[in-house]
LUMMI-679463 format. One record per residue (C-alpha): residue number from 1; x, y, z. Coordinates in steps of 0.02 Angstrom, whole numbers. Layout:
BEGIN
node i:NUM	x:X	y:Y	z:Z
...
This chain:
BEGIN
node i:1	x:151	y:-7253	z:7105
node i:2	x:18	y:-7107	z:7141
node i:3	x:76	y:-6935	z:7180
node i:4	x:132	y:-6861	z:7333
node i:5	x:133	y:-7069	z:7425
node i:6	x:301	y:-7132	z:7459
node i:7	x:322	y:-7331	z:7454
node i:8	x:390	y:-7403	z:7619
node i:9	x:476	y:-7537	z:7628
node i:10	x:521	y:-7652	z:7773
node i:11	x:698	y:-7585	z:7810
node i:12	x:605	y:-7416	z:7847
node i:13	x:518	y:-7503	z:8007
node i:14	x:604	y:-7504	z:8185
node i:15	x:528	y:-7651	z:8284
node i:16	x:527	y:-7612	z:8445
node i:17	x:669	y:-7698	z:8559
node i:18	x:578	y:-7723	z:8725
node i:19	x:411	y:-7679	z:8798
node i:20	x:462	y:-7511	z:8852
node i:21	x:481	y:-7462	z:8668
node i:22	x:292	y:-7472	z:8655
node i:23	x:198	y:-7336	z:8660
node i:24	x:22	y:-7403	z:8765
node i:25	x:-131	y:-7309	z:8727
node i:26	x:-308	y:-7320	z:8839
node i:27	x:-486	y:-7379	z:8771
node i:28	x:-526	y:-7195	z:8822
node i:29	x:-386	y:-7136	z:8711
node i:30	x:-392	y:-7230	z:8553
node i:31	x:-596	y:-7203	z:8562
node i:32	x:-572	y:-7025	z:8578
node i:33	x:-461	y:-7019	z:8422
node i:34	x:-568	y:-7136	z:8337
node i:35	x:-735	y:-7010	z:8367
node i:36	x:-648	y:-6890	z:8266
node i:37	x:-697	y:-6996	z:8101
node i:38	x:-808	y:-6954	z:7999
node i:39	x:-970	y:-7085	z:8021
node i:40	x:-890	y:-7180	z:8170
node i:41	x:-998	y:-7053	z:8303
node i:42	x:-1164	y:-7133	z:8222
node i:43	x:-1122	y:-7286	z:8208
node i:44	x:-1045	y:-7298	z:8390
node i:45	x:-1195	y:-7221	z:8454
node i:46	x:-1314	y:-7332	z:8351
node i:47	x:-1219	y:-7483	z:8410
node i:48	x:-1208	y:-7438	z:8586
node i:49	x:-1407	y:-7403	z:8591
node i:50	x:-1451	y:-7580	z:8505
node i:51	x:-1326	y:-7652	z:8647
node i:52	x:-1431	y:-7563	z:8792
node i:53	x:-1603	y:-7627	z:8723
node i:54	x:-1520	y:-7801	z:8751
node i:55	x:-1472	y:-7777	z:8919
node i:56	x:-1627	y:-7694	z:8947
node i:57	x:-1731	y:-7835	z:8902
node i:58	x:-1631	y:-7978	z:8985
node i:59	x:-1626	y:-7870	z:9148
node i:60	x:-1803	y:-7848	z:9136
node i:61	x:-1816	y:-8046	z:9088
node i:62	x:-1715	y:-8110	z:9246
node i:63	x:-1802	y:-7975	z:9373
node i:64	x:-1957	y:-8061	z:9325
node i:65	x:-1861	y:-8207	z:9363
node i:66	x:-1929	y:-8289	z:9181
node i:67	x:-1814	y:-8401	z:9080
node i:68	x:-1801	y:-8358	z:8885
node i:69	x:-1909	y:-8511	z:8867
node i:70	x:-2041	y:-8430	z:8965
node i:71	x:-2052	y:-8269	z:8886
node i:72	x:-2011	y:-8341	z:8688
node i:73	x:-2173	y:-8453	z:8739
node i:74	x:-2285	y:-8300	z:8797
node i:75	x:-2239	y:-8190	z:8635
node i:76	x:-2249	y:-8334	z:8544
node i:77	x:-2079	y:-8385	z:8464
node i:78	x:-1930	y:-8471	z:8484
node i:79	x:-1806	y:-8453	z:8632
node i:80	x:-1667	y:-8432	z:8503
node i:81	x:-1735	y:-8263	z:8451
node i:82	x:-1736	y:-8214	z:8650
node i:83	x:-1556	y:-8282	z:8647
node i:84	x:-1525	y:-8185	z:8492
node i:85	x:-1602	y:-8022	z:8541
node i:86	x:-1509	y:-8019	z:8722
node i:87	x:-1350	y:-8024	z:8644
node i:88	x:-1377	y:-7877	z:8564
node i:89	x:-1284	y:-7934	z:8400
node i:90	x:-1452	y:-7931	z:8277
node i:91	x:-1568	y:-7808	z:8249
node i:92	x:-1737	y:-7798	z:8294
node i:93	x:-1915	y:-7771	z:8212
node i:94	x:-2029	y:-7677	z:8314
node i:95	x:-2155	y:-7830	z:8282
node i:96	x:-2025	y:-7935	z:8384
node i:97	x:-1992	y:-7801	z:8509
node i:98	x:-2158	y:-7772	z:8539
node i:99	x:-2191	y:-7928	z:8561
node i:100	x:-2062	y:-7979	z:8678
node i:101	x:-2106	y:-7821	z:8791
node i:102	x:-2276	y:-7875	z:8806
node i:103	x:-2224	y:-8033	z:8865
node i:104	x:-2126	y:-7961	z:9004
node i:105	x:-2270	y:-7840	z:9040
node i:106	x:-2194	y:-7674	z:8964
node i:107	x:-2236	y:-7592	z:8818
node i:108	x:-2125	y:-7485	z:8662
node i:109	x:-2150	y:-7323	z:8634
node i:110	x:-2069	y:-7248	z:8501
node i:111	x:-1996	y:-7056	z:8517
């Protein structure tokens, strides 16, 4: 065993009796807490942008009242990649975003 770690073992955990033993904690407190580590900030941040792009797009999309059909055909790929890119679980290439901006009559501008 390493230095200065003390082994637990399961007698040295209370399980909590009722409900009212638990201590609840908000999204905005465990998010706060979790901020505090080092390289979660970024990556929050980074996620969080990639997830407005996707909302930004499909907004845009259904405004214009297109289908992901419609716009996949005028940028010239599939509707899964629309799909894909609205959900805002994938990356994007700038090709692709490009792309799908100028088929919903917008363009990218990179600052």
């Amino acid at each position: 065993m390493k230095k200065g770690k003390a082994k637990l073992k399961r007698q040295d955990f209370k399980l909590p009796e009722s409900a009212a033993d638990l201590k609840w904690y908000t999204f905005e407190e465990v998010l706060a807490e979790a901020m505090k580590k080092k390289g979660f900030k970024e990556a929050y941040e980074r996620e969080r942008r990639r997830r407005d792009l996707a909302d930004q797009i499909r907004t845009s999309r259904t405004a214009k009242k297109l289908s992901q059909q419609t716009v996949a055909k005028k940028a010239a790929m599939s509707q899964s990649v629309i799909a894909r890119l609205e959900s805002g679980d994938h990356g994007v290439s700038v090709d692709t975003l490009s792309r799908v901006a100028h088929a919903l009559g917008k363009r990218v501008e990179i600052v």
